[in-house]
C-alpha positions as CSV (number, residue, x, y, z in Angstrom):
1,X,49.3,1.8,149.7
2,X,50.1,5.4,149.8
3,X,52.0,7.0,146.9
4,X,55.3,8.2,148.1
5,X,55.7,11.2,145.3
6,X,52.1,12.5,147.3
7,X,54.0,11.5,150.9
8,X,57.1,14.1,150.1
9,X,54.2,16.7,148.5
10,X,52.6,16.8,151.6
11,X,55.9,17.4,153.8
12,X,56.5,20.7,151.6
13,X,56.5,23.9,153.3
14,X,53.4,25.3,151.0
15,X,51.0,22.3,152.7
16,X,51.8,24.3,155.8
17,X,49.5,27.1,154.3
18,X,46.1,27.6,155.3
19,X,43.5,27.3,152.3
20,X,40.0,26.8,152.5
21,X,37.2,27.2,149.8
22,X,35.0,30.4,149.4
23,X,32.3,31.0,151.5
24,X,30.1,33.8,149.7
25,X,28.1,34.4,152.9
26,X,30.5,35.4,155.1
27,X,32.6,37.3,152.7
28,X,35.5,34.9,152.3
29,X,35.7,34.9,148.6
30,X,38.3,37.6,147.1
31,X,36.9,38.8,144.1
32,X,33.6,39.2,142.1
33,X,31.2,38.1,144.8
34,X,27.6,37.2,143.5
35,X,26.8,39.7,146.4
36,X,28.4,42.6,145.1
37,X,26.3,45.6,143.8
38,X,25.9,46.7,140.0
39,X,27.6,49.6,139.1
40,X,25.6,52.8,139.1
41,X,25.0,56.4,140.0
42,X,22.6,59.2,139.7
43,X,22.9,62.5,140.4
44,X,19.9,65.1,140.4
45,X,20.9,69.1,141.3
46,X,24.4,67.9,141.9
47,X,23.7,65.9,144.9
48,X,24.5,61.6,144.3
49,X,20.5,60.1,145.1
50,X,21.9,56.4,144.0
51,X,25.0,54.6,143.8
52,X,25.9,51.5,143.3
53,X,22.2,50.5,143.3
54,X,21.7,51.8,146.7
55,X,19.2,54.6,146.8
56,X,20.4,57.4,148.9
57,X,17.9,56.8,151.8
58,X,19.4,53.5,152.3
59,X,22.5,54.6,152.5
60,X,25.6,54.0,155.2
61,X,27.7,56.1,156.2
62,X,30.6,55.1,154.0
63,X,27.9,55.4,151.4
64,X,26.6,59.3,152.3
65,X,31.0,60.1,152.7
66,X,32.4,58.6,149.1
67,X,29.1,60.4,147.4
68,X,30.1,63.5,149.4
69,X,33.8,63.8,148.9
70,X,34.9,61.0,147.0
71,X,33.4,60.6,143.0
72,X,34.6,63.5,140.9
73,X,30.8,63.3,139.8
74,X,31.7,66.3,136.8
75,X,32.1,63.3,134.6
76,X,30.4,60.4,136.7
77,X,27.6,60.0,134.7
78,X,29.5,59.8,131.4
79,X,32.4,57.1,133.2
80,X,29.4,55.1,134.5
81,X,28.5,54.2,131.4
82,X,31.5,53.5,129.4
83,X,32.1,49.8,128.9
84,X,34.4,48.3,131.7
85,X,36.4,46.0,129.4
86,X,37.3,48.8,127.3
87,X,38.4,51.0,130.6
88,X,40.5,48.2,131.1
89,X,41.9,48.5,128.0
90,X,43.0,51.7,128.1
91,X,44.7,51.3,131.5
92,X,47.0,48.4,130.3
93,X,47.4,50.6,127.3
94,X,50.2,52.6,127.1
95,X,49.6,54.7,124.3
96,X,46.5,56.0,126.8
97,X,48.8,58.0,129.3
98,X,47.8,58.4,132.7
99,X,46.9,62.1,132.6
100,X,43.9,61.0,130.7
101,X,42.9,57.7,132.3
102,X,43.4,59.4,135.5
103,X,40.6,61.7,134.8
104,X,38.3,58.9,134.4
105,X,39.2,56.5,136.9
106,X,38.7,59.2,139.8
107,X,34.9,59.7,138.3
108,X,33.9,55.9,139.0
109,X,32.2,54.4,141.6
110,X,33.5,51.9,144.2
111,X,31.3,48.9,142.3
112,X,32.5,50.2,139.1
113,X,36.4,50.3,140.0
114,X,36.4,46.6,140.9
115,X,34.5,45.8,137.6
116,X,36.9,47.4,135.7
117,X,39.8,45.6,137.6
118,X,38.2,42.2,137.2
119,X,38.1,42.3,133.6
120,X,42.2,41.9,134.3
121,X,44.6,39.2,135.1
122,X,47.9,39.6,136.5
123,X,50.5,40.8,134.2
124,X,47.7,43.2,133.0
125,X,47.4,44.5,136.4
126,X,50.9,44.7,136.5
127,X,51.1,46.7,133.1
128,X,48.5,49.2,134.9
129,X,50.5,49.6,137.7
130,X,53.5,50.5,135.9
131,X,52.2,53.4,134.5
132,X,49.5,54.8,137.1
133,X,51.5,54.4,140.1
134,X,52.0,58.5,141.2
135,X,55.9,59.0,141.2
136,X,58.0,57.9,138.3
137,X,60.9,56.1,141.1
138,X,59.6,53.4,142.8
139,X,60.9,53.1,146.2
140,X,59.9,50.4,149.7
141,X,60.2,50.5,153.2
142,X,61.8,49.0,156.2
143,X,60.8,48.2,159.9
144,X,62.8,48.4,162.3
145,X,62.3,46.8,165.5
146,X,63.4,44.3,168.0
147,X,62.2,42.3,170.9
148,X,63.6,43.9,173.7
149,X,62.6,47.2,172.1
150,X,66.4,47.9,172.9
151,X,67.6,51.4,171.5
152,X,70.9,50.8,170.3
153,X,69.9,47.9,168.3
154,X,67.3,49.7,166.5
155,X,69.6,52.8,166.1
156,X,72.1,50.6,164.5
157,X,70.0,49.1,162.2
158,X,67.7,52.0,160.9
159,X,71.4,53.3,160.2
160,X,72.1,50.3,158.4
161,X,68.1,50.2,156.4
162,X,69.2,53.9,155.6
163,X,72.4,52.8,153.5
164,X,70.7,49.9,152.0
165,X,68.3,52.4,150.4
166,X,64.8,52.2,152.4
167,X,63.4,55.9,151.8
168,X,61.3,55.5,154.5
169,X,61.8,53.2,158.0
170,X,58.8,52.3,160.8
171,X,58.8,51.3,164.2
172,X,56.5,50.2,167.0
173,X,56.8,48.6,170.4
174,X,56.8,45.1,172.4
175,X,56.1,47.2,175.5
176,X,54.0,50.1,174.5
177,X,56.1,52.1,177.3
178,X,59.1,52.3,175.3
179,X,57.7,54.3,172.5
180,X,59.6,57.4,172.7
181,X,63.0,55.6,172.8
182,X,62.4,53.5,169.9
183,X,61.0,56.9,168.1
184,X,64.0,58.6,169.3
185,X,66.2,55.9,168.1
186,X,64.7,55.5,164.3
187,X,64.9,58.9,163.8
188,X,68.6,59.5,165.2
189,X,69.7,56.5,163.8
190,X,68.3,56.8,160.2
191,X,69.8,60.2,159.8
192,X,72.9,59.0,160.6
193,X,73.0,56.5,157.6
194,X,71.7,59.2,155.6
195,X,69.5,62.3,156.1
196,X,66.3,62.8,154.4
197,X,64.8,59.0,155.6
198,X,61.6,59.3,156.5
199,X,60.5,58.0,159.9
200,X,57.2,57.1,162.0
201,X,56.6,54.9,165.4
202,X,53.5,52.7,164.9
203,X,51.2,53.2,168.3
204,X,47.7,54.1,168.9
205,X,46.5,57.3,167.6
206,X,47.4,59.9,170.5
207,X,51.0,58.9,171.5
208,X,51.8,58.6,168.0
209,X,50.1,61.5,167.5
210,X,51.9,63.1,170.1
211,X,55.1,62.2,169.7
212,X,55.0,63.2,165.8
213,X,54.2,67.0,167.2
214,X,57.2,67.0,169.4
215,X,59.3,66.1,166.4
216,X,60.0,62.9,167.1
217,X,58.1,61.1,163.9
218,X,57.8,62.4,160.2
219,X,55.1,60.6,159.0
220,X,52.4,58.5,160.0
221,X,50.6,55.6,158.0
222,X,48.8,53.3,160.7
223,X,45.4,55.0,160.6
224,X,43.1,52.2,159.4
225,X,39.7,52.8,157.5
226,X,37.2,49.5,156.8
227,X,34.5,49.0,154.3
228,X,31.4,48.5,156.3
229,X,29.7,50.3,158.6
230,X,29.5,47.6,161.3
231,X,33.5,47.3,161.2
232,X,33.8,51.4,161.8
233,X,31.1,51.6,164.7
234,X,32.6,49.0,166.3
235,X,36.2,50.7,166.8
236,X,34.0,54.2,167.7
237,X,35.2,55.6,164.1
238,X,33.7,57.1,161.4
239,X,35.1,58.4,158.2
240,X,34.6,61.9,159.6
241,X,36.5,61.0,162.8
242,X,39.3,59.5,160.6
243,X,39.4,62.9,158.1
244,X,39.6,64.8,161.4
245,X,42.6,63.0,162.4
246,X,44.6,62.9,159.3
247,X,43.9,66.5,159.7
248,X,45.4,66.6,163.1
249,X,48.8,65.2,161.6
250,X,49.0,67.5,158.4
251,X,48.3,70.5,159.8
252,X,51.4,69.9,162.0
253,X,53.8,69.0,159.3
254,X,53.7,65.4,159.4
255,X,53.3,63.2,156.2
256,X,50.1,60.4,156.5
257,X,48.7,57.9,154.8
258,X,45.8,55.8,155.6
259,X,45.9,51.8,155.8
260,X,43.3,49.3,154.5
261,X,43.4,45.9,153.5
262,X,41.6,42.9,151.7
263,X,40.3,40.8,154.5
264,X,40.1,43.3,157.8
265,X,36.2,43.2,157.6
266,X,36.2,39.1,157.4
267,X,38.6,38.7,160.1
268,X,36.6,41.4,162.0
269,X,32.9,39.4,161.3
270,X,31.4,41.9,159.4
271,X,32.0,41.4,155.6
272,X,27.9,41.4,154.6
273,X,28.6,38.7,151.9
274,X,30.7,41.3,149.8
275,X,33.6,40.5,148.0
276,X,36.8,41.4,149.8
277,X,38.0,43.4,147.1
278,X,34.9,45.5,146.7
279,X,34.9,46.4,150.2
280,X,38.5,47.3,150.2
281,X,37.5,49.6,147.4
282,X,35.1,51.2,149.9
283,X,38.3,51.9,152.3
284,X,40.4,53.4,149.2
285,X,37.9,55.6,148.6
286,X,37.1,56.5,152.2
287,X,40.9,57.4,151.9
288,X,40.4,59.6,148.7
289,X,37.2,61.4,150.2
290,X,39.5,62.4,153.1
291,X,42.3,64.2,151.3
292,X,44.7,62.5,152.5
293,X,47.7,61.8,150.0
294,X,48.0,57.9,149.7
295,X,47.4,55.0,151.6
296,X,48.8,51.3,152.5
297,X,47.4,48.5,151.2
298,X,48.0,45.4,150.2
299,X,46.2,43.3,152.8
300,X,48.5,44.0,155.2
301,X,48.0,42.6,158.9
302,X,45.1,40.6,157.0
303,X,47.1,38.8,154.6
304,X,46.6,35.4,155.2
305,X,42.8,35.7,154.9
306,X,42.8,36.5,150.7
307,X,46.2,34.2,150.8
308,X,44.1,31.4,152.1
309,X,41.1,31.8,148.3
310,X,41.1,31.2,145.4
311,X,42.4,34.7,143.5
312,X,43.4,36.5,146.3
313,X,46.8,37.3,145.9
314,X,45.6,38.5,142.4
315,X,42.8,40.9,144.8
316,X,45.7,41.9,146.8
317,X,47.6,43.8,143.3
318,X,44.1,44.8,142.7
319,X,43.9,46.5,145.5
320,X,47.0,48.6,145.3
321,X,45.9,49.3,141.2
322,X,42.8,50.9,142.6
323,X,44.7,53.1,145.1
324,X,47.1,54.5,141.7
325,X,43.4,54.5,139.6
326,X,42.4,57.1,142.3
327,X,45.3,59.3,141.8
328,X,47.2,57.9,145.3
329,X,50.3,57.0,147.1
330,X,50.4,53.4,147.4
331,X,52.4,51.9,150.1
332,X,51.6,48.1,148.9
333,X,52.4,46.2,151.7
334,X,54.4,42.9,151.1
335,X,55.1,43.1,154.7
336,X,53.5,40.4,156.6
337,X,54.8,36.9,156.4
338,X,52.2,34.4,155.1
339,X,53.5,31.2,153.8
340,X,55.8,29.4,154.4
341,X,56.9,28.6,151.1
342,X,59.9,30.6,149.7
343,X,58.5,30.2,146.0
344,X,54.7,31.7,147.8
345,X,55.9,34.6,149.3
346,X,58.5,35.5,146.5
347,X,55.7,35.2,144.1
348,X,53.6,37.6,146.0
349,X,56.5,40.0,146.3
350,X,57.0,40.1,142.7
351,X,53.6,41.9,141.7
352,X,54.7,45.2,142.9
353,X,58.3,44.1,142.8
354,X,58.0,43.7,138.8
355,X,56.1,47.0,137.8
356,X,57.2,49.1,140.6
357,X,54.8,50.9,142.9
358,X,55.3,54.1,145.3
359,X,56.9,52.0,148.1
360,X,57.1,48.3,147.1
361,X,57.0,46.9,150.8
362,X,55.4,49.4,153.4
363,X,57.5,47.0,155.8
364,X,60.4,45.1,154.7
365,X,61.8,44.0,158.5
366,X,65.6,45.2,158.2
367,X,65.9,43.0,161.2
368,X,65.6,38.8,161.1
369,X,61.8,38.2,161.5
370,X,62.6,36.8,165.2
371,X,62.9,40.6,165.8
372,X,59.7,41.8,164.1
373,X,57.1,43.4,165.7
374,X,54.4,43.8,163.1
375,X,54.5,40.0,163.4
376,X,57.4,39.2,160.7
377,X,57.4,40.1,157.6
378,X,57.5,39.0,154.0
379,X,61.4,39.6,153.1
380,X,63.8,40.4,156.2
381,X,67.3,40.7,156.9
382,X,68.2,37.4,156.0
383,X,67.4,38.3,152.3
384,X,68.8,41.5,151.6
385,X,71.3,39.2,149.1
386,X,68.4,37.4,147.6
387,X,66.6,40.6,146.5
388,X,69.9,42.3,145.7
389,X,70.2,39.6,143.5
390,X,66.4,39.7,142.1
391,X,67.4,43.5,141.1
392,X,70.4,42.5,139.4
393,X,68.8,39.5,137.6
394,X,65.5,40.9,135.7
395,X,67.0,44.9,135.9
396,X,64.7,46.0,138.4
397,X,64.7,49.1,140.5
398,X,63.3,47.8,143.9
399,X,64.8,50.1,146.2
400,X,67.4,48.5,148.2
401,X,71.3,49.2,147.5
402,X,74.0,46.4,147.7
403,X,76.4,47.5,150.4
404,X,79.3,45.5,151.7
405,X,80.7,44.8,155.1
406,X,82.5,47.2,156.1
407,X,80.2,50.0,155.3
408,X,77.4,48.2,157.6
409,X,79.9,47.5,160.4
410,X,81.2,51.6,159.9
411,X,77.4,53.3,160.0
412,X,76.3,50.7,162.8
413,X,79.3,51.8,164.8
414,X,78.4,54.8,164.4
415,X,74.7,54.9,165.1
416,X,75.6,53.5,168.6
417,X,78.1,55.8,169.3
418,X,75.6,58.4,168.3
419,X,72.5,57.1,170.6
420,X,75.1,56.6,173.4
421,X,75.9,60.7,173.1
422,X,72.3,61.5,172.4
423,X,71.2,59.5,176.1
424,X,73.9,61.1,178.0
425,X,73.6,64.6,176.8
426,X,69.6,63.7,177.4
427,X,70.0,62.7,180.7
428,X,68.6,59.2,179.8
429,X,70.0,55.4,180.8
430,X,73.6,55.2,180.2
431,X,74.7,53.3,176.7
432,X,77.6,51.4,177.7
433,X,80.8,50.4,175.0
434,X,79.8,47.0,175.3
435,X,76.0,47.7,174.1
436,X,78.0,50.0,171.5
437,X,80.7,46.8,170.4
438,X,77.6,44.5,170.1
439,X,74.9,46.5,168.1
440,X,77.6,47.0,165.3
441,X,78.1,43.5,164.6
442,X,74.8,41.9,165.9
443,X,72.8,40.1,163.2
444,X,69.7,40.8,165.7
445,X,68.7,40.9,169.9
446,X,69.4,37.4,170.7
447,X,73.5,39.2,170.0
448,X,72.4,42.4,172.2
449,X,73.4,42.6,176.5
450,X,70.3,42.9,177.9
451,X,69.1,46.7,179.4
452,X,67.6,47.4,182.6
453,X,64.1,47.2,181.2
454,X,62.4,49.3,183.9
455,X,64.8,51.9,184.1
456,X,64.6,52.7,180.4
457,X,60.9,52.5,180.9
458,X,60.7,54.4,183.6
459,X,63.3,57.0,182.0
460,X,60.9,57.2,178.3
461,X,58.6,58.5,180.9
462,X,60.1,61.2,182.6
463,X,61.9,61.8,178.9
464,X,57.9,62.9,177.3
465,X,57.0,64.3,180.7
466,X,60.1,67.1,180.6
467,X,59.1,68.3,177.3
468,X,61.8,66.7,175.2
469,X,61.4,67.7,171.7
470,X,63.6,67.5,168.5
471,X,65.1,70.5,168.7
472,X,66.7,69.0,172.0
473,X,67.9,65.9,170.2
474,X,70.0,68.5,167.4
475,X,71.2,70.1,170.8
476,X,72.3,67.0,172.1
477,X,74.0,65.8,169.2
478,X,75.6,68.5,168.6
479,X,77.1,68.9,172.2
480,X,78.1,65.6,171.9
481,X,80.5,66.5,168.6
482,X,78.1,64.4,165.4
483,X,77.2,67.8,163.7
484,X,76.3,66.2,160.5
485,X,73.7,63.8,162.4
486,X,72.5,67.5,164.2
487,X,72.6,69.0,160.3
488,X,70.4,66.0,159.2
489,X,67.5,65.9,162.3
490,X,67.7,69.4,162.1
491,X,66.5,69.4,158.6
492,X,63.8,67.1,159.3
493,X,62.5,69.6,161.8
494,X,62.6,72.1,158.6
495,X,61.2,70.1,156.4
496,X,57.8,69.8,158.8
497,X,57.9,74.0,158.8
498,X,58.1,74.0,154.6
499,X,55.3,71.3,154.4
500,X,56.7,69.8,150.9
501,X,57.1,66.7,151.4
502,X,53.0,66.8,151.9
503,X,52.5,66.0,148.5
504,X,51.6,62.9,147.2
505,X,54.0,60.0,147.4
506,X,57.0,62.4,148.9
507,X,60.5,60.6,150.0
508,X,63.6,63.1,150.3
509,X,66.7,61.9,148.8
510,X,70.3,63.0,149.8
511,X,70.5,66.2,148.6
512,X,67.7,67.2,150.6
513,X,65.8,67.6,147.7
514,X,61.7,66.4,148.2
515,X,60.7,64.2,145.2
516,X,57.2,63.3,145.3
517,X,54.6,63.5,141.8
518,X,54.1,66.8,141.6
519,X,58.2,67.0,140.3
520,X,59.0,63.3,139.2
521,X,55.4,62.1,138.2
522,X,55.3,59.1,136.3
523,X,55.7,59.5,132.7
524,X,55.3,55.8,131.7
525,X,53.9,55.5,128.0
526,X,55.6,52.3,126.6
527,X,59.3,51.0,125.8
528,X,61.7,53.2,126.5
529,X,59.9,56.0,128.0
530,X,59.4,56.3,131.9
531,X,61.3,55.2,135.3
532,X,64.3,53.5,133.5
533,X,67.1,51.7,135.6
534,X,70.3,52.8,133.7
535,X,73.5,55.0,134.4
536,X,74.8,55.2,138.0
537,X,72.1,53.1,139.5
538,X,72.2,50.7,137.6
539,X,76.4,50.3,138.3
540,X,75.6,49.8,142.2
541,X,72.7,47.1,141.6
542,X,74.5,44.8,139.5
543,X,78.2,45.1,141.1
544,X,77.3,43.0,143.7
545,X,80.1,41.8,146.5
546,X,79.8,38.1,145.2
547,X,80.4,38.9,141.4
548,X,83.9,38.1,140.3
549,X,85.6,40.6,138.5
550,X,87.5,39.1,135.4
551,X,90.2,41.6,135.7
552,X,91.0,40.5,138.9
553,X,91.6,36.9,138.7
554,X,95.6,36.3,138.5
């Protein structure tokens, strides 16, 4: 006999989840591996000769590159020995603001770090986060793609992401070809929802690259760093090569973060027995030693490999807390899909949901998953009511903005009308009414006509081969009568000449003004001090379209 309450468990969407059971050797264990080196560090005549009990002849290169450029080592030696559980303490405490915590979390070690952060459990994780996390307004993101890499579609709905509050929106391709039309698209289409949004096309390094110099891109996040040296070699990368090329995209105006994630070096075969989590600390450091301003984390692409031990969705916020401990933007992914269990994936959104981080998702898919193509995501399309909702319910500040229906159908009309003008005037495909009539009421491609795939392919080409350049897509919309969407790209192109919104955790809001940490740093100490949802924000969140209004029942 078979017991029928275990028959139904077993049909549950959670026992379609992957699980296994750690496996120290080959690194699949999330936290606090038996593996994991003792904390440590000596410096003689200002030069780092151990760390982490690793004498400096046997060390990697990650080793010779965090001892270089990544330990403030002014007060190394005094951090090193400061009892981890009380470090802890004082991050979860708010009375101990982040100014001063700050100061000592930047002096520690990789192995230190993670012993600190193991002392924790979630909600004190949580508490951290609320207060180390660099700009007081917590924020997320949106991609914004589609199968047929079709450009009206995706100018419709970064136009539609832009109203429902995503500071920031990210692309990338089904046929690597298309590239500068969906870049084209996200950045016409999100300043016509509203200017300031920060935009970037996913790609390998040059064309992205590339395409963010012509003025096409804002910002770039997909530059991935690993924690051993095996995992670097074998892409041709070093941490040199990777400082070089966030280099390359900041001394041309565009915003960068790094990416890193709990699980990469497992999936890639070369985890050394190490925890995940201390070798993501590796890779956060890596990111620290390079200058650049932040970094996104969060497992990301890698997710189901910590989703799949014991504690690793609990590695996953400690990941992102050690990003904020080392004074950085923290994009802190909630992006990939993992489970298939509402309850899992809602569960793992609401760690950086609940304290608020710099960008809660770096890629809540504005489009149905079908449509996604960083391989779905955690929340889509399909749940912009659900998380409205979660806002409104527990008085949280996640980012998005409740819209209704006829302000989505207005700005999607609109952003295809737009694209259509910006291709003619361009010289590019034509965009015909019907593509315009269908992208402002399509829920996502499978709604769409279908495009000549080869001419538009064929057309991106000729499109990077003449030179085309922002300051051609202001002409173009210009010519074409949308002078406010000309206003907007053409302030983007300003705001790459000005270099402001370089500094850590930068969005731009409206007005045009740049808010990053250096003018809204978080201020959390305790109840009633810090990021507070209240006043006019808090009016949009909880009048929802659904609520009834008393005053208007007969």
């Amino acid at each position: 006999m078979k017991s029928k309450r275990f028959e139904e468990l077993a049909k549950r969407p959670v026992n379609q989840d992957g699980f296994v059971k750690e496996w120290i050797e080959e690194g699949l264990i999330a936290m606090e591996s038996p593996n994991d080196p003792k904390p440590s560090i000596k410096i003689e005549n200002g030069k780092v000769v151990e760390m982490d009990s690793k004498k400096l002849a046997d060390f990697d290169l990650i080793d010779h590159f965090i001892a270089k450029y990544g330990v403030d080592l002014s007060r190394a030696e005094e951090v090193m020995q400061m009892d981890s559980v009380k470090l802890a303490n004082m991050l979860c405490d708010p009375n101990v603001p982040r100014e001063k915590i700050v100061l000592l979390t930047t002096a520690m070690t990789p192995a230190k770090i993670v012993e600190v952060v193991s002392q924790m459990n979630v909600v004190e994780m949580m508490m951290s986060m609320q207060k180390m996390r660099s700009r007081r307004t917590p924020t997320t993101q949106a991609h914004v793609t589609n199968l047929r890499d079709n450009p009206v579609q995706i100018a419709a709905d970064a136009a539609e992401a832009a109203i429902r509050g995503f500071d920031e929106q990210e692309t990338t391709v089904a046929v690597v070809r298309y590239a500068p039309f969906n870049a084209l698209s996200l950045l016409v289409g999100s300043q016509t929802g509203r200017g300031g949004v920060l935009t970037q096309c996913s790609l390998e390094e040059a064309t992205e690259l590339e395409l963010g110099m012509r003025g096409l891109t804002c910002y770039a996040e997909t530059i991935s760093v690993y924690g051993t040296e095996p995992v670097f070699t074998d892409g041709d990368d070093t941490p040199w090569s990777k400082g070089i090329l966030a280099s390359a995209y900041a001394s041309r105006g565009l915003k960068m973060r790094f990416t890193s994630g709990t699980g990469s070096e497992v999936q890639m075969g070369y985890a050394e027995g190490k925890s995940m989590l201390y070798l993501e600390s590796r890779c956060i450091f890596i990111t620290k030693a390079a200058g650049v301003q932040g970094l996104q984390n969060g497992s990301i692409s890698c997710i189901g490999i910590p989703g799949a031990v014991p504690s690793g969705i609990r590695a996953v916020l400690a990941e992102n807390l050690i990003a904020v401990m080392l004074d950085l933007e923290v994009a802190s992914g909630n992006d990939q899909t993992f489970s298939h269990s509402d309850i899992r994936r809602t569960a793992r959104l609401l760690m950086q949901f609940l304290p608020g981080t710099d960008y809660i998702s770096s890629g809540y898919s504005a489009t149905p998953n079908y449509d996604n193509m960083f391989a779905g995501s955690n929340f889509d399309a399909d749940d912009f009511d659900d998380y409205n909702i979660l806002q409104r319910d527990l008085k949280v500040d996640g980012g998005l903005t409740p819209v209704t229906e006829e302000e989505v159908v207005a700005v999607r009309n609109k952003a295809a009308r737009v694209i259509q003008v910006v291709f003619e005037k361009l010289g590019l495909p034509t965009v015909t009414d019907e593509e315009v009539e269908a992208a402002t009421y399509a829920r996502g491609s499978n709604d769409m006509p279908e495009r000549n795939m080869v001419e538009d392919i064929k057309a991106a080409a000729e499109m990077m081969d003449r030179g085309v350049t922002g300051l051609d897509v202001v002409k173009a919309l210009s010519a074409g009568g949308f002078d406010d969407v000309a206003e907007s790209v053409l302030n983007m192109l300003k705001q790459r000449v000005s270099g402001d919104f370089l500094h850590t955790s930068a969005i731009i809001d409206k007005d045009w003004n740049v808010i990053s940490s250096v003018n809204d740093l978080n201020d959390y100490a305790g109840p009633g001090t810090g990021y507070r949802l209240e006043g006019e924000r808090w009016e949009k969140l909880k009048n929802i379209a659904v609520a009834v209004d008393a005053n208007e029942l007969d």
